[in-house]
N, C-alpha and C positions, 0 to 999 in steps of 0.2 A: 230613915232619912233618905230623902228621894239624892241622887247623885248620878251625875254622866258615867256611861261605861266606859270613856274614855280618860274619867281621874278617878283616880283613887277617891273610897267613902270616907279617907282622913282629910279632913282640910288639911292646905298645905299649910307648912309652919313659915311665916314669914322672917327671914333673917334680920339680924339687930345692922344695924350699921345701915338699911335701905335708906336710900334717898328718892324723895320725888324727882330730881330734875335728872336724875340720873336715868331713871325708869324714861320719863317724855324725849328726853337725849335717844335713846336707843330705838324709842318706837318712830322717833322723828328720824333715825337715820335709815328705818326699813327693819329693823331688829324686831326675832319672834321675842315678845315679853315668855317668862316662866308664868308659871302659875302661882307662885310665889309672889312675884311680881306685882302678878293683878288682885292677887289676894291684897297687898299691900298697900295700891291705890284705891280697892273696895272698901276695904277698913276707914281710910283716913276719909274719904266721901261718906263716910257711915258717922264717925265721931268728930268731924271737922276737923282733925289733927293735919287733913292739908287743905290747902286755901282755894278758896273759888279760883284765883288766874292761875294756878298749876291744874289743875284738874280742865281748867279750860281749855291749855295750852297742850295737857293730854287729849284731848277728845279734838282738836284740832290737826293734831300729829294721826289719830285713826283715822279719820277723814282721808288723808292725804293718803296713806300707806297700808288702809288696812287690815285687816287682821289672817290669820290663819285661823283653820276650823280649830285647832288646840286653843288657840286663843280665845276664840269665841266661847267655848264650851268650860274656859277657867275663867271666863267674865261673866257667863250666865248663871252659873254653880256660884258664883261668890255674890251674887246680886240678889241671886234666890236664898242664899242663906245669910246675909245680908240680917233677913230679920224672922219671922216667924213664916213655918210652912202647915198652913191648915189641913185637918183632920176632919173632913166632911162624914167620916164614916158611917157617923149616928144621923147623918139627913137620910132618909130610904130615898133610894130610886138612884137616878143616875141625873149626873152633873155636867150638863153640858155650858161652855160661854160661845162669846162669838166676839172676835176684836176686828176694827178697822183699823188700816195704818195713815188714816187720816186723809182729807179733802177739804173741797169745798159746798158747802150744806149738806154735809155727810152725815146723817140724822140716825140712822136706821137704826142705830139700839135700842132708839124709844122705843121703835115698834115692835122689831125681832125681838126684846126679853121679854115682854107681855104676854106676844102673842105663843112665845115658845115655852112660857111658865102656864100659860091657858092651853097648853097639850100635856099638862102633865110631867114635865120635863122641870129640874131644877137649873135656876139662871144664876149661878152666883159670879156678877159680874163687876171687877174692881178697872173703875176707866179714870182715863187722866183730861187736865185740861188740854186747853188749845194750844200745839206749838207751832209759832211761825204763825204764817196766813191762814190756818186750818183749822175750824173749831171744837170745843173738846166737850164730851158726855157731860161731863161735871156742870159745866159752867152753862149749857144748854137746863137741866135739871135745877139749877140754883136759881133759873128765872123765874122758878115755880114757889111763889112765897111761900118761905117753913122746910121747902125738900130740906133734909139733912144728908149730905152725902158724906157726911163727917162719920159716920155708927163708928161705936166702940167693935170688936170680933162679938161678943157678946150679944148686941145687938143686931149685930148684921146675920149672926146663927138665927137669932129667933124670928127675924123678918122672913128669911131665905126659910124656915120652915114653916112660918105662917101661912105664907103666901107660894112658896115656890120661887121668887127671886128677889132680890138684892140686889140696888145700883150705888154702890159707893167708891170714893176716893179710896187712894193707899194710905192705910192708917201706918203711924209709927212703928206699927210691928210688922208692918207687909213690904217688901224690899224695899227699905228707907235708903240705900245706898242707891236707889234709880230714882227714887225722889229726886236728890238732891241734883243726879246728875240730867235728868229731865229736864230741872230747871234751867237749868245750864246751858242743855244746849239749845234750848227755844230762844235763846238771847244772842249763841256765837254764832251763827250760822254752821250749828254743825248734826244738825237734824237729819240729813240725808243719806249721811253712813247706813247703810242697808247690816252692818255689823253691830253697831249701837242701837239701832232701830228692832234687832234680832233680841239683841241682850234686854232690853228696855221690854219688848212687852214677854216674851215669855219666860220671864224673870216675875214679874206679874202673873202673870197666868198660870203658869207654874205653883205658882203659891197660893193659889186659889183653895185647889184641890180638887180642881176638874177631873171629868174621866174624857171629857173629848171637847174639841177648840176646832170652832170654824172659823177660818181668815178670811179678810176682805179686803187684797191687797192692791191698790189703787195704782193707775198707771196715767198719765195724762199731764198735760199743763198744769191741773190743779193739785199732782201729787205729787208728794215727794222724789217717786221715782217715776221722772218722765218720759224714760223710755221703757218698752215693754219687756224689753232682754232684763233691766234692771230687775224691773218688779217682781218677773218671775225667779229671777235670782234670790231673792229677797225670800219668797215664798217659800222656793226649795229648802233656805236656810232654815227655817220657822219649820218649816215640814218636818225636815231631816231633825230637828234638836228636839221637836215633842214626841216623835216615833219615838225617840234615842229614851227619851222619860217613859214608852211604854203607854203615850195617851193615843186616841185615836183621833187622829187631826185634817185635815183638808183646805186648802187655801185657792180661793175665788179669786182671779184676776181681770178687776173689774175696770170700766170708763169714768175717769176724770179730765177729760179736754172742755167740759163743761158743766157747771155745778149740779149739784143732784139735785132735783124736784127745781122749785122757783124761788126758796125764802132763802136767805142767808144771814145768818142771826139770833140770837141765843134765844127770846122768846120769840120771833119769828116762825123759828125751825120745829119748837116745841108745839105752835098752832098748826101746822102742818102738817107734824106726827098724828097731835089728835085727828084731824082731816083724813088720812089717811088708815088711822083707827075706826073711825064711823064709816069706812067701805068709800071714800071720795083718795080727795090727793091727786099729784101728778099722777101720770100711769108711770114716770122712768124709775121713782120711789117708790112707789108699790110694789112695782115689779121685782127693784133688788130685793125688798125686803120679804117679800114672798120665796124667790130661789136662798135667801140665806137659811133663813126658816126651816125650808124645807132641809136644804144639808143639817141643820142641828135636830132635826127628826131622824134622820136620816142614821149620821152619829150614834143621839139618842135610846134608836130600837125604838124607837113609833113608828117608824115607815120604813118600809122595803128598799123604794126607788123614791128617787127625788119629784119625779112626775107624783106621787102618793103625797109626800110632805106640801109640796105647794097647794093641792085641792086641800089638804087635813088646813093647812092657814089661814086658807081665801077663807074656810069655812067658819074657824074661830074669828076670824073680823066680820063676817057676815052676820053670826049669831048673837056678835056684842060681847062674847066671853073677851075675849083679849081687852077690848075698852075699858071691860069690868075690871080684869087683872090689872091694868096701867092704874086705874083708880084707887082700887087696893094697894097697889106699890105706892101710891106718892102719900095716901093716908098713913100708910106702917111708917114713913122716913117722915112725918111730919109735917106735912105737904098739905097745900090746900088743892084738896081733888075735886074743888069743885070747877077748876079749870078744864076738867076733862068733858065739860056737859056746858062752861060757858067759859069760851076761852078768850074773851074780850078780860076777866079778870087778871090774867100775865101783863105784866108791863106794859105800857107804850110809849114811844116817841110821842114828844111834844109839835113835831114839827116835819114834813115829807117834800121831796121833790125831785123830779124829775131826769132822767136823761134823755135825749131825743136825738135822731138821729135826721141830718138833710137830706142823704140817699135814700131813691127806692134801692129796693132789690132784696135777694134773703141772706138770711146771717149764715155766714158759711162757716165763722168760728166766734167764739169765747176767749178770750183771755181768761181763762180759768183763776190763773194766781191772782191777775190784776184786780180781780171782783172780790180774791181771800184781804186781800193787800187793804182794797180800799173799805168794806167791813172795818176789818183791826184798824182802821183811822178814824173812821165812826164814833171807835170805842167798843167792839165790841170783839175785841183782841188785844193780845199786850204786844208791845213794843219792847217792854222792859219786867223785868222779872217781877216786878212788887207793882205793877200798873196791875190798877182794878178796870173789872169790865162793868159796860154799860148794858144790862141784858135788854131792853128795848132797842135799840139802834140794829139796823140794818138795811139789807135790800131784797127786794122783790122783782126779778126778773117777772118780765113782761112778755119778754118775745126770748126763744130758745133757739138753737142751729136748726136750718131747715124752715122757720117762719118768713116769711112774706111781710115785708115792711116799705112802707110809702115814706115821702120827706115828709118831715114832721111826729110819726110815728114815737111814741114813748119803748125804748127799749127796758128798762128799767127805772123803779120809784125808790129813794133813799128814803130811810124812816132814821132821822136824826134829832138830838137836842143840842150840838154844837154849830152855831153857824161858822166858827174858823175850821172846824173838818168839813162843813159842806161840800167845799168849792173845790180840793184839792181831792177829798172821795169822789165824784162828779166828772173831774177832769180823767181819772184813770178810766173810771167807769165810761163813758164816751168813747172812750180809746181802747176799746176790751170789745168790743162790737166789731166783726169782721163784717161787712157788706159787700155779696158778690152777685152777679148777675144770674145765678142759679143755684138751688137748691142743692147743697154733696148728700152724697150717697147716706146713709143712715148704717151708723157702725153699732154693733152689738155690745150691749151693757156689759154681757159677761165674755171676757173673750179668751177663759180659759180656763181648767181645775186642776189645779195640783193636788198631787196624792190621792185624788180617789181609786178603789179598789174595787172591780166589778164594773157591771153598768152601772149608769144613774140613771 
């Protein structure tokens, strides 16, 4: 049983007489919880024995007052054991994933598990939907009529060694206690705990059964954590707790002050990936997805230096293996792969229009969020927990920071089938266009690494 060196390999024993408002009383007044404690709120998140507005009003009370590293390390251990911790040992080779902690058109898992399952490398990759204005693997993959990101463990073993990787949800037996709280907090506003955010994915990842994890932890307007002292925070924390498991980890501190590549959008983002699988695409999307790649090579034991992993990538999209692998992956989950060769098959909007701008001049910034914000009004975000997505609706940046725009000028095209979201998407979207009289400076995608070891 995998276990922090910092608690004991016994679960802790939960005492009779606990109460929840007792335990949120205490975190709300700055109190380290036991690990008893959080044992006792992971339990009742796991069998519903406590209620959606207490667990809310917990994770409301973290937000404010955060956690200690004890803390963190008895919320991640009970989240991970929460439900089943997989036994990859019978796939040969070595098991690398890669997680984003989310954006906007933050896409690159399409490409990075393809292209890193076409080097030989096992991808078994469990991702969540969209929280907040930021879209999610799942729901990008489900615009692909038939993907099943639902597999049984059974299935999701036999794809992952058919093929080398696996893209599915958290099933019932993979830390169902961050399900529940997942959902939870994509609806309280309380997604930006860099403590919950820690516990939440490598509670996940953890239970994968990985031997190493690359992060892609976003800083900018459009991330969670908007400032860059944050992110890296956030990173160390991730860092420090998969070292602590004994996995070999490294987290990428990447640019979100504006959306990744041009599409924003569940199938939007999936025509783009492919785009960018056929050797095309943005170059800001290629480029992450080329340096992530390379670290999960890197990881892996296929490349030395990361300069090695990025040419081993270019080269698997050059050659079409990686297209091949993506086509394979969406065949084995049920998927119609013929989208990968005609991607006008994905969904569309019934209906497109415009934002425009009366200033010349070039776009100096992005309202990053305001473009996640007006998406999810689209429909192609939830609002509310049990809101379904529209996987055709979204936007298509036109002009990026640093483009050159005349009056009149289309900054971006909404691709909707709601005319009462038109008008209020549209209105943010106009207002998310910064216009200045010169070009800023051009700031670096990646603008940091945590934890690596040697040169890259």
């Amino acid at each position: 049983m995998l276990a922090f060196a910092s608690i004991s390999r016994t679960r802790p024993r939960v005492r009779l007489g606990m109460r929840a408002v007792d335990i949120i009383r205490k975190k709300r007044d700055a109190g380290e919880l036991t690990p008893e404690e959080i044992q006792f709120l992971v339990r009742g998140a796991t069998d519903d024995s406590i209620s959606d507005y207490q667990l809310a009003a917990w994770l409301m009370a973290v937000v404010w007052r955060g956690m200690t590293r004890l803390e963190l390390a008895a919320l991640t251990e009970a989240m991970l054991h929460s439900g089943e911790v997989l036994d990859l040992s019978d796939v040969s080779g070595t098991k690398v994933d890669k997680h984003s902690t989310g954006g906007v058109g933050d896409k690159t898992s399409l490409v990075v598990a393809p292209v890193v399952a076409a080097g030989g490398l096992h991808v078994p990759m469990i991702s969540g939907r969209g929280l907040g204005h930021s879209g999610g693997t799942l729901d990008k993959l489900e615009s692909i009529r038939g993907f099943n990101v639902n597999l049984s463990l059974t299935d999701f073993r036999r794809v992952l060694k058919q093929c080398g990787c696996a893209l599915i949800g958290q099933t019932p037996q993979i830390a169902p206690a961050d399900k529940k709280l997942y959902s939870l907090r994509d609806v309280t506003a309380t997604v930006e705990s860099p403590y919950l955010i820690c516990a939440s994915i490598m509670s996940k990842k953890l239970a994968e059964g990985i031997d190493a994890l690359v992060l892609d932890v976003k800083t900018g307007d459009g991330a969670f954590m908007k400032r860059e002292e944050d992110a890296v925070y956030l990173a160390e924390l991730m860092v420090e707790t998969g070292q602590r498991m004994g996995k070999k980890i490294v987290a990428l501190i990447t640019d979100m002050d504006q959306p990744l590549g041009r599409k924003v959008g569940n199938a939007l983002e999936v025509e783009e990936c492919i785009d960018v699988l056929a050797g095309g695409g943005p170059d800001d999307l290629r480029e992450l997805c080329l340096d992530l790649s390379a670290w999960m090579f890197v990881l892996g034991g296929k490349s030395k230096r990361v300069a090695e992993g990025r040419i081993l990538a270019a080269e698997l999209i050059a050659s079409g293996a990686a297209r091949d692998k993506f086509r394979e992956i969406i065949r084995l989950q049920g998927g119609d792969a013929g989208v990968v060769d005609d991607p006008s098959r994905l969904p569309h909007a019934k209906n497109k229009a415009a934002a425009i701008t009366m200033q010349e001049g070039y776009v100096t910034a992005i309202r990053c969020e305001q473009v996640g914000v007006a998406s999810m009004l689209l429909g192609g975000g939830r609002a509310k927990k049990e809101d379904s997505i529209d996987p055709a609706v979204g936007i298509v940046l036109e002009k990026k920071v640093g483009d050159h725009v005349l009056a009149g000028s289309v900054l971006c095209t909404i691709h909707y089938n709601s005319d009462e979201r038109k008008s209020e998407a549209l209105g943010l979207l106009a207002d998310s266009f910064v216009i200045g009289p010169a070009a800023p400076s051009a700031k670096p995608l990646v603008r940091k690494v945590i934890g690596a070891d040697g040169p890259a």
